[in-house]
Residue, then its C-alpha position, 0 to 999 in steps of 0.5 A: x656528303x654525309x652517307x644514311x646509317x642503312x646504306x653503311x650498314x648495308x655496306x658493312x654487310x657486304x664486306x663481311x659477306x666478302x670477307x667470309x666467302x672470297x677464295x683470295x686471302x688478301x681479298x678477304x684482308x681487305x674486305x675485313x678492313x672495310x667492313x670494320x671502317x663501314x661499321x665505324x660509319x655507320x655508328x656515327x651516322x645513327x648518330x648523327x641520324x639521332x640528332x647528336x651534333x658532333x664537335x667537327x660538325x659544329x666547327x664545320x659549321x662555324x668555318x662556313x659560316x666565317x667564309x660566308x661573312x667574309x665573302x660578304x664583307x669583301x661583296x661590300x668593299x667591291x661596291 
């Protein structure tokens, strides 16, 4: 499932949010992480959003496409 830019964003400020302001050091560790893993997200999101197509996406979509026509092919062969 591919998340929006904005949701991640939101997210990314959440965690930073959390990573500032929690009384707990390893809370704020952890927090820290995943606002900078958000952000990543996020980055690739706006891109995807922009209409950049990545390499994984167009082999993902060739992988699904070679499952489908071998799902047709074994269809045909069960006739």
């Amino acid at each position: 499932m591919r998340v929006k830019a904005s949701t991640c964003r939101e997210q990314e400020a959440r965690q930073l949010d959390l990573a500032a302001n929690d009384p707990l050091l390893s809370r704020r560790k952890v927090a820290a992480a995943a606002a900078k893993a958000w952000g990543i997200e996020a980055i690739q999101a706006e891109k995807r959003e922009a209409g950049h197509e990545s390499p994984r996406d167009k082999l993902d979509a060739e992988i699904t496409r070679e499952f489908a026509e071998e799902d047709q092919a074994d269809q045909r062969e069960g006739e």
